[in-house]
C-alpha positions in Angstrom: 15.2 75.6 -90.5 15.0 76.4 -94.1 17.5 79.5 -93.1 19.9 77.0 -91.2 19.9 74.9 -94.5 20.9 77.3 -96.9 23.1 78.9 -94.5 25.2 75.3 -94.2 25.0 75.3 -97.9 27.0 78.3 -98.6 29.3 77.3 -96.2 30.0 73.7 -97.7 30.1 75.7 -101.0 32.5 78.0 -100.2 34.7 75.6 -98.2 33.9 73.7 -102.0 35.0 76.4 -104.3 38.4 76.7 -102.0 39.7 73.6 -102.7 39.0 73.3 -106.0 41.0 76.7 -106.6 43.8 75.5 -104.5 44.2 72.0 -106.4 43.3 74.3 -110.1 45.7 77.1 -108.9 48.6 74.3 -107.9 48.1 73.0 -111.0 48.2 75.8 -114.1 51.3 77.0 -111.7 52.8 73.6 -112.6 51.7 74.0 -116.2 50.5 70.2 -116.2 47.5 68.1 -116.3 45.9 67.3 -112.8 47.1 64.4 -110.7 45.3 61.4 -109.9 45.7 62.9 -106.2 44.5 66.0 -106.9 41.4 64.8 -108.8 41.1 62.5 -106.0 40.5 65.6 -103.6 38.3 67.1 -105.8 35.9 63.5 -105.6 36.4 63.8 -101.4 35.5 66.7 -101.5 32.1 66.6 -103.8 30.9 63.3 -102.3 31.4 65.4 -98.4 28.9 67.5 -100.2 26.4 64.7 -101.1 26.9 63.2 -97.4 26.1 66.8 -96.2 22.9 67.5 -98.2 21.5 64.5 -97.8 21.9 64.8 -93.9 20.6 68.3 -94.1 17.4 67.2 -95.5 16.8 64.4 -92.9 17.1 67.2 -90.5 15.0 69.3 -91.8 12.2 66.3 -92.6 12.6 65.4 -89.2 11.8 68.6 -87.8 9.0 68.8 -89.9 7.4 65.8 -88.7 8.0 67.1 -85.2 6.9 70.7 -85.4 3.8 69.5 -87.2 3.4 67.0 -83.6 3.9 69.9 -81.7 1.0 71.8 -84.1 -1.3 68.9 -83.7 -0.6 69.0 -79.4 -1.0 72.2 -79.1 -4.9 72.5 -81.1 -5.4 68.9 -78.9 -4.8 71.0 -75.5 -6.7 74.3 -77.0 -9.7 72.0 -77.2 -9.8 70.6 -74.1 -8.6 73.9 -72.1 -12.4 74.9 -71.5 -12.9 71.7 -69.9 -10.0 71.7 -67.7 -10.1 75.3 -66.5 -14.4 75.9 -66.3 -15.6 77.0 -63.3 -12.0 77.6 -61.2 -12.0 81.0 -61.1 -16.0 81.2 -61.1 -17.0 84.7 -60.1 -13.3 85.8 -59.0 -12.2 89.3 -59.5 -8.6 89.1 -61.3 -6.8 92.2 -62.5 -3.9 92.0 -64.8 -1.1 94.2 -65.0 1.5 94.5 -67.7 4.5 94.6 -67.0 6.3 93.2 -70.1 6.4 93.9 -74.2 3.8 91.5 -75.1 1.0 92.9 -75.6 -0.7 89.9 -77.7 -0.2 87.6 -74.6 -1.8 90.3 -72.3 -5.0 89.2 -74.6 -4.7 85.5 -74.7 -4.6 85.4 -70.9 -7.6 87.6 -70.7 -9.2 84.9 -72.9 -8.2 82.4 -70.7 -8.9 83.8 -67.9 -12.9 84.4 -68.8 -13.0 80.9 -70.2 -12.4 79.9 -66.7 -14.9 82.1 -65.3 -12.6 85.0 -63.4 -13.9 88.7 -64.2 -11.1 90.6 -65.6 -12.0 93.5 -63.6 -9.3 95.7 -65.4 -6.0 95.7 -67.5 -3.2 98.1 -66.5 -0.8 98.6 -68.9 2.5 100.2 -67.6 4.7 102.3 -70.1 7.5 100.7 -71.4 9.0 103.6 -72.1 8.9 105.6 -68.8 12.0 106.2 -67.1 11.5 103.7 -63.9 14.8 104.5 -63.0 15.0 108.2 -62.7 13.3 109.2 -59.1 13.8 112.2 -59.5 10.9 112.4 -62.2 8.8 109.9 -60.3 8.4 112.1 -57.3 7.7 115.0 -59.5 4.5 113.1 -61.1 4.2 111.8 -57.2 3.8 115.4 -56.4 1.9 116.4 -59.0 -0.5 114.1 -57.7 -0.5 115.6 -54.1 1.3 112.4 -53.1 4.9 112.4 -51.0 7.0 109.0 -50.5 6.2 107.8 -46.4 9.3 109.0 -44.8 13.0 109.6 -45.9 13.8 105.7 -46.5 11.4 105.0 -49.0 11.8 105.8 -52.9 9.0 107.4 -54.8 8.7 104.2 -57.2 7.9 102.0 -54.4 5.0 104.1 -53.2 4.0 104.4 -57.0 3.8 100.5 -56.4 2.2 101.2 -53.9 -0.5 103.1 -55.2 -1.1 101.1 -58.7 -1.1 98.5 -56.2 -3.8 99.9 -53.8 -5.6 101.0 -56.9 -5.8 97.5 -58.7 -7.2 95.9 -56.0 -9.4 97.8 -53.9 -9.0 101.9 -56.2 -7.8 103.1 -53.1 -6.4 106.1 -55.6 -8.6 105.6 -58.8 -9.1 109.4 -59.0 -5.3 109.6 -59.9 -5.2 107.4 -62.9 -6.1 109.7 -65.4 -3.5 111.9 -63.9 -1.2 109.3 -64.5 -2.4 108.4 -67.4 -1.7 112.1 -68.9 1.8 112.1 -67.3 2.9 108.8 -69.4 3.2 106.5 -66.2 0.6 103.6 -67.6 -2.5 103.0 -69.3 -5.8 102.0 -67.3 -8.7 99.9 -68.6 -11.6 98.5 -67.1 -13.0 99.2 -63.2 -11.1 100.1 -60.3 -13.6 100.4 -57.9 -13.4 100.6 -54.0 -16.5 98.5 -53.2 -15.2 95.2 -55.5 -12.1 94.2 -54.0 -9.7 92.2 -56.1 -7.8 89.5 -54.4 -5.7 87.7 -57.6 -3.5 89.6 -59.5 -1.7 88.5 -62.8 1.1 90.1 -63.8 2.2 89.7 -67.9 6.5 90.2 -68.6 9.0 88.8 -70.5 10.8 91.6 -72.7 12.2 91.9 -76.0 15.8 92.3 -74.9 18.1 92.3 -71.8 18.3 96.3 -71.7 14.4 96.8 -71.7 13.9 93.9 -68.9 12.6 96.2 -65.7 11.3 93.4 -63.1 14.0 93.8 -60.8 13.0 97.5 -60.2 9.1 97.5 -61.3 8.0 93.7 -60.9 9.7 92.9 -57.9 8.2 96.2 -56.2 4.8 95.4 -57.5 4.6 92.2 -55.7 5.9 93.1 -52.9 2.8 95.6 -52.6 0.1 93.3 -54.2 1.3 90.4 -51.8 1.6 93.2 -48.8 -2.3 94.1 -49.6 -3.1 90.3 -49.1 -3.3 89.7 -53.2 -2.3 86.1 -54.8 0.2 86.9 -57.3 1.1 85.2 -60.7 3.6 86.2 -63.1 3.5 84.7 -66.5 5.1 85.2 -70.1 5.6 84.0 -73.7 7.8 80.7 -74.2 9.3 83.1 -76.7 10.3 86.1 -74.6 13.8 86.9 -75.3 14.6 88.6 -71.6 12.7 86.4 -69.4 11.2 87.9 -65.6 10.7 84.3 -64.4 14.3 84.8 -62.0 13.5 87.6 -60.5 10.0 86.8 -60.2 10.8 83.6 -58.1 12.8 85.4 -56.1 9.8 87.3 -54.9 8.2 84.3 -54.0 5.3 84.0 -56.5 4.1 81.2 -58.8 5.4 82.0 -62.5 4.6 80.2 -65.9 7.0 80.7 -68.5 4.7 79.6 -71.3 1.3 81.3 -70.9 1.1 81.8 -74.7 0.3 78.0 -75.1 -2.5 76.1 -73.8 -1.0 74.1 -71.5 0.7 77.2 -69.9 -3.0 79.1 -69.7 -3.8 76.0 -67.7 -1.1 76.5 -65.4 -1.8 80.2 -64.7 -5.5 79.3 -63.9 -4.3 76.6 -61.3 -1.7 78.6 -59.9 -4.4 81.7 -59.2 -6.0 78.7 -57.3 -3.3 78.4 -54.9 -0.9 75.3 -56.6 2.7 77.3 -56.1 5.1 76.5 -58.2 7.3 77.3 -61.7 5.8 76.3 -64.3 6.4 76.0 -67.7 9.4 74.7 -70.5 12.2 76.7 -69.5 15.2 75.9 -67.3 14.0 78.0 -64.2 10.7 75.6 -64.6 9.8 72.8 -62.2 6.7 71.6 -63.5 4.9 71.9 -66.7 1.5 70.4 -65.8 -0.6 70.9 -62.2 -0.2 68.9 -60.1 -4.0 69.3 -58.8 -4.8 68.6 -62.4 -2.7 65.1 -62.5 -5.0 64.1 -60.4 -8.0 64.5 -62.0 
């Protein structure tokens, strides 16, 4: 705000300066005093200045007051999280996989997650800089691994999917993550074991511009092989993500909450791993912001 305010400044300044060097500059080219019509500009033009600063400030008192509401809301809703969320995910296995740039967020919902009672059994962090796109370099790590794409119609990211899929939730191929680790493809953390199946699956996006947004080809591919394996999906991001998943996500027919770094949002994601489908969050592509299991409690 305080940017915004000095920014208007400079422009009422230099809009200012301008017409007192076109009434100055009209009149030493007249070699006379000013007129009572030029000073009168000059008095327009300073009192528009008043008017502007003083309307500046109520703007930026008002926003004050109302950021310092949204401050208090937000430590209201931390507090009572624990109580809202304990015991829903009691004892449920829930892997989370980043897909997005935030890795802050990736922490929060772990946090959340464990308040609620869930066992993050592991984190997998996918590489944001490896090149998704280029299958021809996929199905050389593929083969590296001793693994060939299932016939000649599907494309060696899907069955990547496929296998960090298989992997999350039951390590179906958790002898090739440090393979795949070495080779760039995504970071692995936690236990991907065969005999403690994982059956809800969060996935953490939003990136930090349109050009590094990837859900259409990694996201979209990853739920589609989570969901195929029988896995509840939930896709969730920062209220501040500048490229947001949430579109693409719905489109794949999974609950999303667009605001997973606040309280309120955490709250969401832990109802939605309980089965309550729908878009939450603050954003546009939202449809609800609160649970509608938790309206009624």
């Amino acid at each position: 705000m305080i940017d915004i305010r000095y920014h208007v400044y400079s422009l009422a300044a230099v809009f200012f300066a301008l017409a007192v060097g076109v009434v100055f500059g009209t009149t030493f080219a007249k070699s006379s005093p000013p007129s009572e019509l030029e000073r009168r500009t000059i008095l327009r033009y300073e009192n528009s200045m008043r008017i502007l600063r003083r309307e500046i400030e109520k703007a930026t008192e008002g926003a004050a007051k109302y950021e310092a509401l949204a401050r208090a809301s937000e430590e209201f809703c931390k507090a009572i999280l624990p109580i809202v969320v304990r015991g829903k995910l009691e004892w449920r296995n829930v892997a989370i996989i980043q897909t997005g740039d935030y890795d802050d967020l990736t922490g929060s919902v772990k946090q959340a997650l464990e308040v609620a009672g869930a066992r993050v059994a592991s984190i997998t962090t996918l590489n944001r800089t490896f090149p998704y796109e280029d299958e021809r370099k996929i199905a050389s790590i593929l083969s590296e691994c001793g693994v060939t794409a299932d016939g000649g119609s599907q494309k060696p990211l899907q069955k990547m999917c496929e296998i960090l899929a298989g992997t999350v939730t039951a390590g179906t191929h958790s002898n090739l993550l440090e393979k795949l680790e070495s080779l760039g493809v995504a970071r692995f953390d936690g236990s991907y074991d065969k005999d403690r199946r994982v059956r809800l699956a969060v996935l953490v996006g939003g990136s930090t511009s349109e050009s590094a947004n990837t859900a259409d080809e990694v996201d979209s591919r990853l739920i589609s092989a989570l969901t195929g394996l029988g896995t509840t999906v939930v896709g969730c991001e920062s209220s501040s993500a500048a490229s947001s998943y949430v579109p693409i996500w719905h489109k794949a027919g999974i609950a999303t909450v667009d605001n997973a770094d606040s309280a309120i949002g955490q709250a969401a994601l832990v109802y939605a791993l309980n089965g309550e489908k729908a878009n939450f969050g603050i954003k546009p592509t939202a449809d609800r912001l609160i649970p509608q299991t938790l309206e009624g409690t």
